[in-house]
Backbone as ProteinMPNN parsed JSONL, in Angstrom:
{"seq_chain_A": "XXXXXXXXXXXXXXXXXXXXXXXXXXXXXXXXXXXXXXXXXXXXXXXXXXXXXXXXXXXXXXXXXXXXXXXXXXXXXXXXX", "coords_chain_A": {"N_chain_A": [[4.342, -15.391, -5.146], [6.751, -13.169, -5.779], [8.548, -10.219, -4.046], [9.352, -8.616, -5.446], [7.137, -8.158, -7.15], [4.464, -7.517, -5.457], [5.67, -5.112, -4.675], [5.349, -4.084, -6.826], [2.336, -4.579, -7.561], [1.079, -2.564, -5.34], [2.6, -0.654, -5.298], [1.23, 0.23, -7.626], [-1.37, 0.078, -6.745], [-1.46, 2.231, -4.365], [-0.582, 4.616, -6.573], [-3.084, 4.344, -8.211], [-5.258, 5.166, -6.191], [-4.401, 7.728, -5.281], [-4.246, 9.197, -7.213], [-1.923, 10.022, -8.823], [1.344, 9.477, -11.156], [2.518, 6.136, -11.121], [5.215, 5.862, -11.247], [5.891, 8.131, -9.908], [6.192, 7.477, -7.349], [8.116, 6.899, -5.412], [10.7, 4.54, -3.505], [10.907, 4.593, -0.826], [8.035, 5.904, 0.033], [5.733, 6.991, 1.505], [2.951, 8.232, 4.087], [4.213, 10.386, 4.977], [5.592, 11.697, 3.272], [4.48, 12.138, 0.688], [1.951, 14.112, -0.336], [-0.511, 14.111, -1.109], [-1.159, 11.708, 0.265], [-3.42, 11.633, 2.353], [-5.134, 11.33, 5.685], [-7.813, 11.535, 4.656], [-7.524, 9.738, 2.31], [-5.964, 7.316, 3.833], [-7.687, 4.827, 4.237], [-8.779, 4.303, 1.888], [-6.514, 3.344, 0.263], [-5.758, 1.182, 2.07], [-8.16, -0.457, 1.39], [-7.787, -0.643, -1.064], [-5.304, -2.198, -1.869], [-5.982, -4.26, 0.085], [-8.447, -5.249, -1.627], [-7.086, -5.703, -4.207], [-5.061, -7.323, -3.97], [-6.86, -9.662, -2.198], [-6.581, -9.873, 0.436], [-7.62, -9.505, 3.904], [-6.601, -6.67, 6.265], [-5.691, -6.908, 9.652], [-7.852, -5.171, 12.435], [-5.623, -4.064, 14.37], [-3.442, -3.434, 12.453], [-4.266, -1.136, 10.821], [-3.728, 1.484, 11.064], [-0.675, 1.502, 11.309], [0.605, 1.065, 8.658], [1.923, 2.967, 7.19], [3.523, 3.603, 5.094], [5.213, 2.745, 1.73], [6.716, 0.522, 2.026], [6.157, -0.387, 4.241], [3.41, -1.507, 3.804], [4.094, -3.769, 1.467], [5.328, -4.915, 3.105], [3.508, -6.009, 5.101], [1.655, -7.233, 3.401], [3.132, -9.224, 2.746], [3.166, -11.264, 4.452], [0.707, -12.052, 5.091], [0.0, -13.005, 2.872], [1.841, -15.005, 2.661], [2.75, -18.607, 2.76]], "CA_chain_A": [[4.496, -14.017, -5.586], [7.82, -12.321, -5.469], [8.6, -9.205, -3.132], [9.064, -7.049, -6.797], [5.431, -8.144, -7.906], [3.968, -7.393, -4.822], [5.525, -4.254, -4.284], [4.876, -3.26, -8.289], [0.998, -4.091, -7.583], [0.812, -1.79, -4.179], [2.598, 1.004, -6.053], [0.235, 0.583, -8.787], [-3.007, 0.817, -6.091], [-1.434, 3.802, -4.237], [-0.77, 5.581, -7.621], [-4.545, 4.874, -8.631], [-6.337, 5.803, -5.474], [-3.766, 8.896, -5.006], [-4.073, 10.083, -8.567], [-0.524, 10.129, -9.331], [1.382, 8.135, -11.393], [3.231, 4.836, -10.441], [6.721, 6.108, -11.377], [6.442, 9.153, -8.94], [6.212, 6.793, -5.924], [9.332, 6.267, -5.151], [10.74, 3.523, -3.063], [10.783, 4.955, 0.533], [7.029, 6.638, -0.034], [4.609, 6.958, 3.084], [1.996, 9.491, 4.587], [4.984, 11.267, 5.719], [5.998, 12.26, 1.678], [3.532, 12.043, -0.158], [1.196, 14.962, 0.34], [-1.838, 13.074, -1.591], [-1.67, 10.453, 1.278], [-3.743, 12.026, 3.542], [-6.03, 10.382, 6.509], [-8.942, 10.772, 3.89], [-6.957, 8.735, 1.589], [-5.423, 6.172, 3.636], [-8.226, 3.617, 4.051], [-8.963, 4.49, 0.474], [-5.62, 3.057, 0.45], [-5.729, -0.026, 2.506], [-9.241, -1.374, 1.12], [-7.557, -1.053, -2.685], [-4.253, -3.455, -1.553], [-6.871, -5.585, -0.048], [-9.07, -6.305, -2.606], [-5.697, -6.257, -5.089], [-4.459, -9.163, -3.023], [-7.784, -10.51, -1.795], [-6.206, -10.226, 1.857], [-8.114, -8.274, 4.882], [-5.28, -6.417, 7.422], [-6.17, -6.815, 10.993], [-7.804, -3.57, 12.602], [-4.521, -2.943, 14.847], [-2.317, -3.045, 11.694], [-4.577, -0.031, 9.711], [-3.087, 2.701, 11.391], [0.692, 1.186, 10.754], [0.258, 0.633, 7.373], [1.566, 4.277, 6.652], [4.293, 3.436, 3.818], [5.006, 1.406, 0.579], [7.771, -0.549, 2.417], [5.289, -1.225, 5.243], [2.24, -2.283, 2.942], [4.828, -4.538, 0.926], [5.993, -6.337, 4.078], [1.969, -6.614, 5.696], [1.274, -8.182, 2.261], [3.935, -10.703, 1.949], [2.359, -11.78, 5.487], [-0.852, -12.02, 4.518], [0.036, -14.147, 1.663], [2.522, -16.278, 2.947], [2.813, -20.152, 3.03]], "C_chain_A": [[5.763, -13.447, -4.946], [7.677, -10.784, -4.61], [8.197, -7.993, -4.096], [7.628, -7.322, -6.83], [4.637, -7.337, -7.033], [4.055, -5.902, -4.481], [5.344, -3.535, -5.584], [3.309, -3.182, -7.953], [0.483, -2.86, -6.374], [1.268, -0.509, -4.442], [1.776, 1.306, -7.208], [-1.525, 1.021, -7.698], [-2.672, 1.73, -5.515], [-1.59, 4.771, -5.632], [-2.518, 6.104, -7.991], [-5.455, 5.431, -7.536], [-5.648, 7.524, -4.898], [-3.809, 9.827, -6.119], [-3.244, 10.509, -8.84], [0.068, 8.872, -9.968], [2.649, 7.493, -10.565], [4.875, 5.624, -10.385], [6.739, 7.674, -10.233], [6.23, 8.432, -7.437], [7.419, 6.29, -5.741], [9.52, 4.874, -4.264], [10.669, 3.531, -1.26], [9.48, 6.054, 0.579], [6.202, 6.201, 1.086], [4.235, 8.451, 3.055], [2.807, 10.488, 4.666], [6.107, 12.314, 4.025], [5.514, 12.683, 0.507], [2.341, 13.003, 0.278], [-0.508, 14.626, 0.107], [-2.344, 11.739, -0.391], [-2.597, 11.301, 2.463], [-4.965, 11.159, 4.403], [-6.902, 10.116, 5.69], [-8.952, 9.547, 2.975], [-6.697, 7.543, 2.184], [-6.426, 4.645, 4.112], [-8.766, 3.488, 2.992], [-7.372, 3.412, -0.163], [-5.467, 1.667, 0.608], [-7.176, -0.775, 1.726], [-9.085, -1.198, -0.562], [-6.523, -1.94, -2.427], [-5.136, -4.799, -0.713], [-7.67, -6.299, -0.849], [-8.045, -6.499, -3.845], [-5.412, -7.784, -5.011], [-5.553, -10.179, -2.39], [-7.134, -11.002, -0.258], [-7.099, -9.292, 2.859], [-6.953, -8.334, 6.173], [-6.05, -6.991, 8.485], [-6.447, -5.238, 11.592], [-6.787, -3.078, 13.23], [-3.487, -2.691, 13.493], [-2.504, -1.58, 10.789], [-3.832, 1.098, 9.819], [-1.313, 2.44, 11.334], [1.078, 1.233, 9.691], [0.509, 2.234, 6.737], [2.66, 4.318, 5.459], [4.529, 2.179, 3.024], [5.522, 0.193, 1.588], [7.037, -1.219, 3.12], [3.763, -1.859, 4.527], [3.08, -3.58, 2.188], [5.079, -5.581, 2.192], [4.541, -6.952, 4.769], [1.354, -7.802, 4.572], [1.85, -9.194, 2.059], [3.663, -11.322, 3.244], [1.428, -12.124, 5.753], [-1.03, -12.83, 3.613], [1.015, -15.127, 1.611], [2.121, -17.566, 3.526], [0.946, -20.011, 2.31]], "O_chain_A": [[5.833, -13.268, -3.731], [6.556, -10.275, -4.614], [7.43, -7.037, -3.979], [6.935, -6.397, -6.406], [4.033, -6.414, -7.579], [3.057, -5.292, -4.096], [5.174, -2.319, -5.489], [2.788, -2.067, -7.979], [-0.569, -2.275, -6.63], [0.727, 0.532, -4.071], [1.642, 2.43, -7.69], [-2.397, 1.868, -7.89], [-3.424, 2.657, -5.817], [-2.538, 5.545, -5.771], [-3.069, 7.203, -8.06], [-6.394, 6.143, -7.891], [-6.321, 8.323, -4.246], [-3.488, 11.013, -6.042], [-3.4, 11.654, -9.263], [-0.254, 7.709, -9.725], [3.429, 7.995, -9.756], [5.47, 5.821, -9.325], [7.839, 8.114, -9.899], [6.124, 9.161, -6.45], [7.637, 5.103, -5.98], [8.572, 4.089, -4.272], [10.403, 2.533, -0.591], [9.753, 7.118, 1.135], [6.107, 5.028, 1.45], [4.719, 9.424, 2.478], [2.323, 11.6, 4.454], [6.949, 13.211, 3.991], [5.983, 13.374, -0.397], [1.735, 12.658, 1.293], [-1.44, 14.825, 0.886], [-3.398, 11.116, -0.258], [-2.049, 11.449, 3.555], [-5.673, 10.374, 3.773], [-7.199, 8.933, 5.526], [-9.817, 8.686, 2.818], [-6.992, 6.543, 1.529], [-5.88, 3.556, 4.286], [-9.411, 2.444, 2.905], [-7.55, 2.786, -1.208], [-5.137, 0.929, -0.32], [-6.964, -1.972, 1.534], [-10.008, -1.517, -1.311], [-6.918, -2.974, -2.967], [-4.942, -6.001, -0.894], [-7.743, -7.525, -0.921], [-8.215, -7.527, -4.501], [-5.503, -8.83, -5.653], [-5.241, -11.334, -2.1], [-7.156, -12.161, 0.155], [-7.244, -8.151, 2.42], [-6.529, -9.297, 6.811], [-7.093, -7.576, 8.191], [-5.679, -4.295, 11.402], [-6.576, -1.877, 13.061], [-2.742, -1.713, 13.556], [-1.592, -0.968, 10.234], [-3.329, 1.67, 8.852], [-0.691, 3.501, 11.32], [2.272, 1.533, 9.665], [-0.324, 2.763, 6.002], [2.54, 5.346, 4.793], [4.251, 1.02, 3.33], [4.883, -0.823, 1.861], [6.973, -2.441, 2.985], [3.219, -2.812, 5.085], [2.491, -4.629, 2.448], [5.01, -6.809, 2.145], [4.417, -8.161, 4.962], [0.796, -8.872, 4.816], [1.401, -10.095, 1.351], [4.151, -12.443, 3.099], [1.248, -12.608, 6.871], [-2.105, -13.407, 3.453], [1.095, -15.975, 0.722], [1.377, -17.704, 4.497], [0.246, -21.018, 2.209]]}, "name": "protein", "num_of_chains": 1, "seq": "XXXXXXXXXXXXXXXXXXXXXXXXXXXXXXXXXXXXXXXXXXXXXXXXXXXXXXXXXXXXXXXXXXXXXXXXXXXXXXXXX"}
């Protein structure tokens, strides 16, 4: 799985568990932009890119895990080799 795929499906599960769509997530989107991300949201968040990808984070990474860029790079770690 390519970096685009990966980061097309992770902007497609923020969009759906944020209720916005895909094309307003830009490419530098996190907690810190997005006013829909909020704490209630973001393991709403992480447990839709896990079952997406069929990966589980580690519990220190949940609270890191606060933008696309950084869900995109946990994922291509998670699914590498």
């Amino acid at each position: 799985m390519t970096k685009d795929e990966i980061e097309s499906r992770a902007r497609a599960a923020l969009a759906r568990v944020l209720k916005v769509a895909p094309e307003s997530i830009a490419d530098d989107a996190s907690h810190n932009n997005l006013s829909e991300w909020d704490s209630v949201h973001h393991m709403n968040v992480i447990l839709a890119v896990e079952n997406d990808f069929g990966i589980e984070f580690e519990d220190s990474e949940l609270q890191t895990l606060t933008s696309l860029s950084l869900l995109v790079a946990a994922v291509e770690k998670h699914t590498a080799g």
